[in-house]
DRENTOR-541810 format. One record per residue: x, y negated, z negated of N, C-alpha, C in turn. Coordinates in steps of 0.1 Angstrom, whole numbers, padded with zeros to 4 digits, always signed. Example, Ala and Ser with C-alpha at 12.3 -4.5 7.8 and 13.67 -1.06 7.14 Angstrom:
DRENTOR-541810
+0132+0057-0078+0123+0045-0078+0132+0033-0078+0128+0022-0071+0137+0011-0071+0129+0000-0079
//
This chain:
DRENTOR-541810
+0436-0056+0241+0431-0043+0237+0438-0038+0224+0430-0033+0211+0435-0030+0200+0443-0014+0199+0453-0017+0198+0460-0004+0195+0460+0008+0190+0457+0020+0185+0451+0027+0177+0465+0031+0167+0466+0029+0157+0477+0031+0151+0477+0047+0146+0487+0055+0139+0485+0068+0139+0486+0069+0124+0475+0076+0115+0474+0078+0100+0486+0076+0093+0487+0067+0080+0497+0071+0077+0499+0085+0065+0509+0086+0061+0508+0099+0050+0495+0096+0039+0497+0079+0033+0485+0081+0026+0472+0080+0025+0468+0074+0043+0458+0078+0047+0455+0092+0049+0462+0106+0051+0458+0117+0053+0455+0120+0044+0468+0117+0028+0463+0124+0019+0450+0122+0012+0446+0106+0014+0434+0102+0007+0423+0107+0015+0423+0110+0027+0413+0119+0030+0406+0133+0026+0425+0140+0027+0422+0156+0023+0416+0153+0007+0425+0147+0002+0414+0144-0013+0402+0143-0017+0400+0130-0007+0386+0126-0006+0371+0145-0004+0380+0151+0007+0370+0161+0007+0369+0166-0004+0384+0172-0011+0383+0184-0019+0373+0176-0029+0371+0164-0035+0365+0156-0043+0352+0160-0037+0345+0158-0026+0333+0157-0026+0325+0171-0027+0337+0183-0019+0331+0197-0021+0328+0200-0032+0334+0197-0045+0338+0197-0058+0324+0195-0066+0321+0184-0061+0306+0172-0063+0295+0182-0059+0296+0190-0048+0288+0195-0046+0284+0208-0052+0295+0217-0059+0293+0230-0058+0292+0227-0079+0296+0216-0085+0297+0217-0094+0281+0219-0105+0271+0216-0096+0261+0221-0105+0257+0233-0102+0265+0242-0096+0261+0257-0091+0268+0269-0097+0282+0264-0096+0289+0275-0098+0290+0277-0120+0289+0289-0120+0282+0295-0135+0298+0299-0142+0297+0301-0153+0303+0309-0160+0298+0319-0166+0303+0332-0163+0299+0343-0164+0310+0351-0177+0302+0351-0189+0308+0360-0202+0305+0378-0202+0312+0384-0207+0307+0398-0202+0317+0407-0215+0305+0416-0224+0308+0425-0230+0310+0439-0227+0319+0448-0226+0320+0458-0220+0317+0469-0229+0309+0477-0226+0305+0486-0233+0319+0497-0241+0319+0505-0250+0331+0505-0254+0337+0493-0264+0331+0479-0265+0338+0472-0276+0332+0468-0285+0322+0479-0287+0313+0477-0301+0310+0463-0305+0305+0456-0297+0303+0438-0296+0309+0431-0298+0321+0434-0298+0328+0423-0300+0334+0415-0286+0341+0406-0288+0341+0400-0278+0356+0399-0268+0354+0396-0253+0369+0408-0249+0381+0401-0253+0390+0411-0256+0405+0406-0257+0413+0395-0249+0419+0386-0255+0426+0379-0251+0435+0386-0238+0436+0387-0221+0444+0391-0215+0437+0406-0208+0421+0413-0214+0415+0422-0207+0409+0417-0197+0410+0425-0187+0404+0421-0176+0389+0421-0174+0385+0413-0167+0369+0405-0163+0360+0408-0174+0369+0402-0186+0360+0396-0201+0353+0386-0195+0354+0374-0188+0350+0362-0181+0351+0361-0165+0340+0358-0158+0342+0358-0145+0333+0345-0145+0328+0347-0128+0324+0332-0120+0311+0338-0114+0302+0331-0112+0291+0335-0102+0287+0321-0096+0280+0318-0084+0270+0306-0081+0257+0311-0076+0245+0297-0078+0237+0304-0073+0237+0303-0056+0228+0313-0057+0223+0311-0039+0207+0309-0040+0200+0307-0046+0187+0302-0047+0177+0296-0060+0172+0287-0055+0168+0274-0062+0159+0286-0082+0157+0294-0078+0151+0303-0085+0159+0313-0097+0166+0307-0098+0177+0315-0111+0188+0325-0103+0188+0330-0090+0194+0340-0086+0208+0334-0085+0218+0340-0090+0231+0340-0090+0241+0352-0084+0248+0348-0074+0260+0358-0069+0273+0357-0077+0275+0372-0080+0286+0371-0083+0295+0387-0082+0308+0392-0085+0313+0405-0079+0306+0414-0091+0307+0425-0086+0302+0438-0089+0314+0442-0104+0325+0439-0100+0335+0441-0110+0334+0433-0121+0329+0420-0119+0325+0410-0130+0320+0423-0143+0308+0425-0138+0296+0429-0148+0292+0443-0148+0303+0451-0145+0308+0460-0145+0302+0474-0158+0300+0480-0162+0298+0482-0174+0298+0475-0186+0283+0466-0183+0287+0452-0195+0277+0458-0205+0279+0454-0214+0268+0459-0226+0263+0440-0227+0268+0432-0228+0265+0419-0223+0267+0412-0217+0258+0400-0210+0264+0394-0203+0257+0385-0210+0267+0370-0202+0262+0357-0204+0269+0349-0195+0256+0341-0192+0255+0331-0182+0254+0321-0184+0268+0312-0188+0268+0293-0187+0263+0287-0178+0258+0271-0177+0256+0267-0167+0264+0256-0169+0268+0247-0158+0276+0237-0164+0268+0226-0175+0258+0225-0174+0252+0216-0186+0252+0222-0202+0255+0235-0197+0257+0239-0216+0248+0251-0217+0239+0247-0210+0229+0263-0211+0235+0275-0208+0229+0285-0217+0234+0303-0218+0220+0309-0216+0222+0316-0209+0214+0326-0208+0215+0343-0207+0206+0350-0210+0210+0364-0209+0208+0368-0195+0212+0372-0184+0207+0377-0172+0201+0384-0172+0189+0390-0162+0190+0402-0155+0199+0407-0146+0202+0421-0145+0208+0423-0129+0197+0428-0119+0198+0424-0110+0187+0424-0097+0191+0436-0091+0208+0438-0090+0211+0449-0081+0228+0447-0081+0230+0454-0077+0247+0456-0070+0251+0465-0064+0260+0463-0058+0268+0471-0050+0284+0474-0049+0289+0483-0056+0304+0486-0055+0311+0485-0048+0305+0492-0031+0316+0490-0018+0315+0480-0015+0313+0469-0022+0313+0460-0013+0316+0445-0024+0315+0452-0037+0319+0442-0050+0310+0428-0052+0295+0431-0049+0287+0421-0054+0275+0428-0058+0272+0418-0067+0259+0417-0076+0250+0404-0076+0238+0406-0082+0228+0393-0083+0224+0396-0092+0224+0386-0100+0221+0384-0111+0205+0372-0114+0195+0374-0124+0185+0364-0123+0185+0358-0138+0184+0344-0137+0181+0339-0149+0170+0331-0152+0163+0327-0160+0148+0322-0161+0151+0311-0157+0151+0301-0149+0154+0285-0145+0150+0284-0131+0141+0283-0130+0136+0275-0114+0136+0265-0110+0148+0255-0117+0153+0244-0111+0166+0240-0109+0175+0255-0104+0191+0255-0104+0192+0246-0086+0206+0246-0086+0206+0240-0070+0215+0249-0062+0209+0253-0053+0218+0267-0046+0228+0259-0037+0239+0269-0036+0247+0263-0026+0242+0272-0011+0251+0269-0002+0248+0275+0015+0255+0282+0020+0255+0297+0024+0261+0300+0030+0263+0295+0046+0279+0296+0046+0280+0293+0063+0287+0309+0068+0289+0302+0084+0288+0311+0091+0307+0320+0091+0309+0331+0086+0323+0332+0086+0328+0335+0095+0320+0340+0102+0324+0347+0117+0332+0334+0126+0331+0325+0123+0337+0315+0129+0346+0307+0125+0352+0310+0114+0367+0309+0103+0376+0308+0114+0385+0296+0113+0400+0302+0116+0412+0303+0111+0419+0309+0114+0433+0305+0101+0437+0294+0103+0442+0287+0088+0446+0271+0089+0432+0261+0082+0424+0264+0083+0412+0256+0084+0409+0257+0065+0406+0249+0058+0407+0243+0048+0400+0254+0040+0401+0259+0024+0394+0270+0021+0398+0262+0001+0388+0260-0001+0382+0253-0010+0376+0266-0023+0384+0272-0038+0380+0279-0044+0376+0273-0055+0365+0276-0063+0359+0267-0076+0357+0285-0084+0359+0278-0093+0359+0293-0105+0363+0285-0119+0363+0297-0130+0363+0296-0144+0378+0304-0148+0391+0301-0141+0399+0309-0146+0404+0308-0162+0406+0322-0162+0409+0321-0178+0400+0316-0187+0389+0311-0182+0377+0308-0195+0379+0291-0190+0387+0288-0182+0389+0268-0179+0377+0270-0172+0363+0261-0172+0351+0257-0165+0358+0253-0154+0348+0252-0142+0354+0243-0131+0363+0237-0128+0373+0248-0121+0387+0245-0121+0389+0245-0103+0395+0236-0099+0391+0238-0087+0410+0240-0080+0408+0251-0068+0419+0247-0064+0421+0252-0045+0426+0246-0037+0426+0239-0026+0437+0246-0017+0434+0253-0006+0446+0259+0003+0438+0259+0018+0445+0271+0025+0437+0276+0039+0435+0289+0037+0426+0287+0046+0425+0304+0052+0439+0312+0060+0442+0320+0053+0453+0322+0059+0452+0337+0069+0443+0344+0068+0440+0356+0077+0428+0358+0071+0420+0368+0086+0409+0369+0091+0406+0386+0090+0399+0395+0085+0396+0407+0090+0408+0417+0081+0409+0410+0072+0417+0420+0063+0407+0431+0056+0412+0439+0051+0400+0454+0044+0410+0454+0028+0400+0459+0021+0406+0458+0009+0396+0469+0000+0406+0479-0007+0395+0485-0014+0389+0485-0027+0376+0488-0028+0363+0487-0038+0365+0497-0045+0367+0494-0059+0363+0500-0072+0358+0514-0071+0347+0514-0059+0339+0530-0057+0349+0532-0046+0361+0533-0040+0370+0544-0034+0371+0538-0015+0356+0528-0015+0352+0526-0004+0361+0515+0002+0362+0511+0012+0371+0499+0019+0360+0488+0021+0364+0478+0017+0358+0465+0020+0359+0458+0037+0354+0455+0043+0356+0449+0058+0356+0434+0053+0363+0430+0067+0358+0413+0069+0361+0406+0053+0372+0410+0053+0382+0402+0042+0387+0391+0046+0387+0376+0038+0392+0366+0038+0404+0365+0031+0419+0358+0031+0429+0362+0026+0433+0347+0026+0431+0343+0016+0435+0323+0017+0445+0319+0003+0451+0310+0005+0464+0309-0005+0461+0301-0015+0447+0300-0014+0441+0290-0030+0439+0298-0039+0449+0290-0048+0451+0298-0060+0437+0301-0069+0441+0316-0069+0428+0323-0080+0432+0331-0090+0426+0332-0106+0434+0339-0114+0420+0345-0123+0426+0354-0128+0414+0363-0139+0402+0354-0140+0392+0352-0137+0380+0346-0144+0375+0337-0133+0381+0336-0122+0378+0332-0108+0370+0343-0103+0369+0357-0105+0365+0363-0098+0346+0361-0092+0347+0361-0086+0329+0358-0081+0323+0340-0081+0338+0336-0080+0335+0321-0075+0333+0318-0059+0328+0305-0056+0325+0304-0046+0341+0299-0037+0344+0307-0023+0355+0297-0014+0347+0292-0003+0351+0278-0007+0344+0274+0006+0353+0262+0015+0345+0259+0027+0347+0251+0040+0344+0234+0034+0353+0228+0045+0351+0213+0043+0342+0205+0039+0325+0212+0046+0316+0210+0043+0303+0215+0033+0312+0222+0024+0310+0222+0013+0299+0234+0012+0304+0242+0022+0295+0253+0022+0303+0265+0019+0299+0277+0012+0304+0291+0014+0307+0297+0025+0319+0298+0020+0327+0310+0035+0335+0324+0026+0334+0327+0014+0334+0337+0005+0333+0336-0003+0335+0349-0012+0334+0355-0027+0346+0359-0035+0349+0347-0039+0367+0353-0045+0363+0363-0052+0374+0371-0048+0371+0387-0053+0385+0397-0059+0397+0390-0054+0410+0396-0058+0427+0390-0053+0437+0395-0065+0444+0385-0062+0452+0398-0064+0466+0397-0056+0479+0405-0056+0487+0397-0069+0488+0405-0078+0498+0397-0085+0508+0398-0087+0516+0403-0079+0530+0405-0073+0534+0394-0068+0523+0388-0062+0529+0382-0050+0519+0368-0055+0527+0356-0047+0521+0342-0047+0517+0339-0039+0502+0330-0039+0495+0319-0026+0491+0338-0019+0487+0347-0020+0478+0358-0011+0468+0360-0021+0460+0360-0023+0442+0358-0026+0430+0360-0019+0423+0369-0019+0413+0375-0013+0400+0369-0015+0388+0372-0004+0378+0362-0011+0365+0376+0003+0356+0382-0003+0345+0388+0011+0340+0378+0013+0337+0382+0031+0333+0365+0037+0316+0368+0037+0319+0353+0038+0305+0347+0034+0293+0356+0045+0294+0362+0055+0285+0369+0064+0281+0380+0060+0290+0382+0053+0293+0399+0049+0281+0395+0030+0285+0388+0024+0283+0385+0013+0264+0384+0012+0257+0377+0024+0249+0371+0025+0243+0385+0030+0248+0391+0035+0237+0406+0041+0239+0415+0033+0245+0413+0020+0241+0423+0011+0234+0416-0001+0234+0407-0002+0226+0397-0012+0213+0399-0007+0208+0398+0006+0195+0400+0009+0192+0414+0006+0196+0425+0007+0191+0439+0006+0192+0442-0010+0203+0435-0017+0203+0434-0036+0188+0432-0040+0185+0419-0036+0177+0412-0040+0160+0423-0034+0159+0423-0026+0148+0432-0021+0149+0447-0021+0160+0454-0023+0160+0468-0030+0166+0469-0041+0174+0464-0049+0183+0466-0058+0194+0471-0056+0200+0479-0042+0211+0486-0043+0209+0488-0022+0221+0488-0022+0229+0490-0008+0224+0510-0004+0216+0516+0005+0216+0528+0009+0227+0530+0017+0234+0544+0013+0246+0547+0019+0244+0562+0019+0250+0571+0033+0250+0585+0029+0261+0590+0029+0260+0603+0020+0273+0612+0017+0273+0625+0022+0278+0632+0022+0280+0647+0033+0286+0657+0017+0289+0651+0007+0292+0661-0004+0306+0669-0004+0316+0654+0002+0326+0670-0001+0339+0656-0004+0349+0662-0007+0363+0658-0014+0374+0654+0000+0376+0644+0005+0383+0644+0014+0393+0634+0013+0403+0636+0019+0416+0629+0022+0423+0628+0032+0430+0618+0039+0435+0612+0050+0453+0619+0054+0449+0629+0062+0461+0632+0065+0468+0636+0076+0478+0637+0084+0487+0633+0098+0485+0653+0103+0481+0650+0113+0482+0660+0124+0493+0661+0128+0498+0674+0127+0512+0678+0134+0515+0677+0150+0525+0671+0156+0523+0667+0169+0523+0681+0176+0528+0695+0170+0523+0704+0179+0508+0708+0182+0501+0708+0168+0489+0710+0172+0477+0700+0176+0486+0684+0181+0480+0678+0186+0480+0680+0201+0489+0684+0204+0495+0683+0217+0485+0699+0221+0484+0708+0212+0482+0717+0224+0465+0715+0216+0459+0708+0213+0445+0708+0214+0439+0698+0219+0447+0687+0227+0444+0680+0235+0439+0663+0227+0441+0663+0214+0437+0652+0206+0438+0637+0205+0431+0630+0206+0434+0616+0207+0440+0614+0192+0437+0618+0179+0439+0616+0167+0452+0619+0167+0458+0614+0152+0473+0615+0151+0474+0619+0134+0458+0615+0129+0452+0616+0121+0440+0618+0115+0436+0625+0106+0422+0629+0100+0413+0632+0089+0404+0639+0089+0400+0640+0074+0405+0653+0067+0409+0659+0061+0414+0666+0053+0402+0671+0041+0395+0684+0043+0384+0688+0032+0391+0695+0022+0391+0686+0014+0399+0695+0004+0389+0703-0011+0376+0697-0011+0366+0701-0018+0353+0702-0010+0344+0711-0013+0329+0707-0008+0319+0708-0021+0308+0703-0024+0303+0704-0032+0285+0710-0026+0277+0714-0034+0263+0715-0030+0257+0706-0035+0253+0696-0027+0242+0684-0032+0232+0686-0024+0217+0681-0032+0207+0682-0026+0205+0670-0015+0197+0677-0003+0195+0674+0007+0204+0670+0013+0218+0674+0013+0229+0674+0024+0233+0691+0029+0234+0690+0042+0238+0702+0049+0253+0704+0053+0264+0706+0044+0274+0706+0045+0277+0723+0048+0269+0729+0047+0274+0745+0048+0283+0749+0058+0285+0745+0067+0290+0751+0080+0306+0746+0074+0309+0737+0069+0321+0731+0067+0329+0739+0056+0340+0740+0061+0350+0749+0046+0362+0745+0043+0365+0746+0028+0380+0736+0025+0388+0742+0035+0398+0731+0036+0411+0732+0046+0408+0732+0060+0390+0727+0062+0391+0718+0080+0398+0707+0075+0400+0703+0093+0403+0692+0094+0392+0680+0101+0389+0675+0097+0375+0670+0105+0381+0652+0115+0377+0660+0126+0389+0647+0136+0375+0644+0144+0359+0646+0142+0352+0635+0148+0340+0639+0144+0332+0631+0144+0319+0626+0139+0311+0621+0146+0297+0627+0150+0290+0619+0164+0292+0615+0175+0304+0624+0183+0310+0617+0191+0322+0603+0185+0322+0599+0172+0333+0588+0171+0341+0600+0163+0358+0590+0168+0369+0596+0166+0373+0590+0150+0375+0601+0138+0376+0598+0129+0394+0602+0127+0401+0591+0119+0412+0593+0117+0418+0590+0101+0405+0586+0098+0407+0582+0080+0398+0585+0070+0395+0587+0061+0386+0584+0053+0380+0570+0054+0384+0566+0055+0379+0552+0056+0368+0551+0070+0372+0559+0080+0366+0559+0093+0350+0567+0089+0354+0579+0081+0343+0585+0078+0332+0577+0069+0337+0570+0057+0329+0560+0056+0320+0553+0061+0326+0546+0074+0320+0540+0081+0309+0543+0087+0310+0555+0091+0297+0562+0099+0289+0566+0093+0293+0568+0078+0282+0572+0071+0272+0563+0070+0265+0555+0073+0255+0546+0074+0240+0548+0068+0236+0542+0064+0220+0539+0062+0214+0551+0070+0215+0547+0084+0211+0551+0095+0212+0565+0098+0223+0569+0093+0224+0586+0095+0218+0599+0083+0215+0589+0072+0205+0598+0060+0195+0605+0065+0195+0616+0064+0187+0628+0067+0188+0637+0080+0197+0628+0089+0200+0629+0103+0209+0642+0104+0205+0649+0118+0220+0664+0119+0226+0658+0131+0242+0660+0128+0250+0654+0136+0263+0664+0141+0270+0665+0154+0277+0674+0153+0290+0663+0154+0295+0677+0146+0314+0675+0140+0322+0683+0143+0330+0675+0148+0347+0681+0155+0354+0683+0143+0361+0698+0135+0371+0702+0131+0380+0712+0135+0392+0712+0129+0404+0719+0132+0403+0731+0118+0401+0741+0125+0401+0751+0114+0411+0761+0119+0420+0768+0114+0427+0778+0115+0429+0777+0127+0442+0766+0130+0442+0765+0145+0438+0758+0157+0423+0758+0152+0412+0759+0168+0401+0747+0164+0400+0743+0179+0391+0728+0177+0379+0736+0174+0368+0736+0167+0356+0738+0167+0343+0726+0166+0334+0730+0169+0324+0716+0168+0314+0728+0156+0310+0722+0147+0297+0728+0140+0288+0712+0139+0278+0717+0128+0264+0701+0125+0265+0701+0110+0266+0689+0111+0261+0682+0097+0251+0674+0094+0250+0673+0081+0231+0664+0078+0236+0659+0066+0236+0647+0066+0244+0636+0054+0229+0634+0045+0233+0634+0031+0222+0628+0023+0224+0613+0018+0213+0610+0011+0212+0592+0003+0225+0595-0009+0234+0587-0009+0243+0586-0021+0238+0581-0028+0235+0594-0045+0230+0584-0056+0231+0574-0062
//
């Protein structure tokens, strides 16, 4: 009976190689280089060391459509779109979205090769996390870690929190942004999107689930619907006496520190210096929590709201409008 001997080091390593080699193979006729003029630079072209002068996109369909972050292309007065064979093109933008730091972009070529999203919801930490990008203006630079945490939040450009953050230690740097990270099998599991640079090997990437259900609504509306209630708010700690004697699960809340009149929102009932500690029955403790509920789903809708006004728990109604 033949023995099964156990890998040696240079059989593992010629494996893990072997993969990063083939994901490489795969993603390399996809992933773009993305040029970008920012309005403000009277055409010229961006400074050595400004940020997302150059970014990353790939496609996601055979039809010119390319993903890539919302920050890339940002107030561009131009953009431009490499492909790895040499070709530039001028884009369209199809749509974007801020809270959430992606865009689609279309270019005339109906014979690009899309890559796939997979499923992220089923990530775990440790498991192999494969980044391909254009850092610093280097084409296809590829570099190789894990996923190192699941369900991180991170905030968007527009004030909003990002969910379902991927946080992997493959190295990403300026001009990576809106490249693809992906799985063994050579599929998308995010959107490199941001790097701590304080700190080494922490690198962020929106996961591919999250990525993929707003690309579908880009692409068929141009823009993500979200409602707003019209007022100025901030996240701030309830004092444990007047938690205690108004019976509060909160420890924290929203803080109205402005209200504004926008059309078709019903904010009247609300006045600076509530404290607004719930929303539809859910317990709000952040801005971030208020966000949340602000949903698609509640535009035009009257909902009642728990605040702390002068003391006293009150419930009044609110009616959220479409954010322009």
């Amino acid at each position: 009976m033949k023995e099964n001997k156990p890998a040696s080091d240079a059989q593992i390593l010629d494996s893990y190689s072997r993969t990063v080699v083939d994901v490489a193979k795969v993603a390399s006729a996809s992933v773009v280089n993305i040029k970008v003029v920012k309005q403000g630079n009277k055409g010229q072209a961006q400074q050595p060391g400004q940020p997302f002068g150059t970014g990353s996109g790939f496609v996601i369909h055979s039809d010119g459509l390319i993903l890539t972050n919302y920050h890339v292309i940002n107030q561009a007065k131009q953009i431009t779109v490499t492909l790895p064979s040499g070709q530039t093109y001028t884009p369209q933008i199809l749509g974007s979205d801020p809270a959430t730091d992606i865009a689609i972009l279309k270019i005339d070529n109906s014979e690009m090769t899309a890559l796939e999203f997979a499923d992220s919801d089923h990530l775990q930490p440790g498991q192999i996390a494969i980044a391909i990008g254009n850092p610093l203006g280097f084409q296809h630079t590829v570099t190789a870690g894990v996923v190192s945490a699941l369900g991180r939040t991170l905030r968007s450009q527009s004030g909003r929190m990002i969910d379902d953050i991927i946080q992997t230690d493959a190295a990403l740097n300026p001009g990576s942004s809106g490249g693809p990270l992906m799985n063994s099998q050579a599929k998308v599991i995010g959107v490199n999107t941001a790097i701590i640079k304080q700190a080494q090997g922490i690198c962020f990437a929106v996961s591919s689930s999250l990525a993929a259900h707003i690309a579908k609504i880009l692409i068929k509306n141009g823009k993500v619907k979200r409602a707003y209630l019209g007022i100025v708010g901030q996240t701030v700690s309830i004092p444990p006496q007047t938690k205690n004697q108004l019976s509060l699960k909160n420890t924290s809340g929203v803080y109205v520190a402005d209200i504004s009149t926008a059309e078709n929102v019903d904010n009247t009932q609300l006045q600076k210096g509530d404290l607004i500690v719930e929303l539809n029955s859910k317990m709000l403790a952040s801005i971030d929590d208020l966000h949340k509920c602000l949903t698609d789903e509640t535009i035009g809708k009257t909902f009642p709201m728990k605040i702390v006004r002068s003391g006293k728990l009150e419930e009044i109604t609110v009616s959220p409008a479409e954010l322009p």
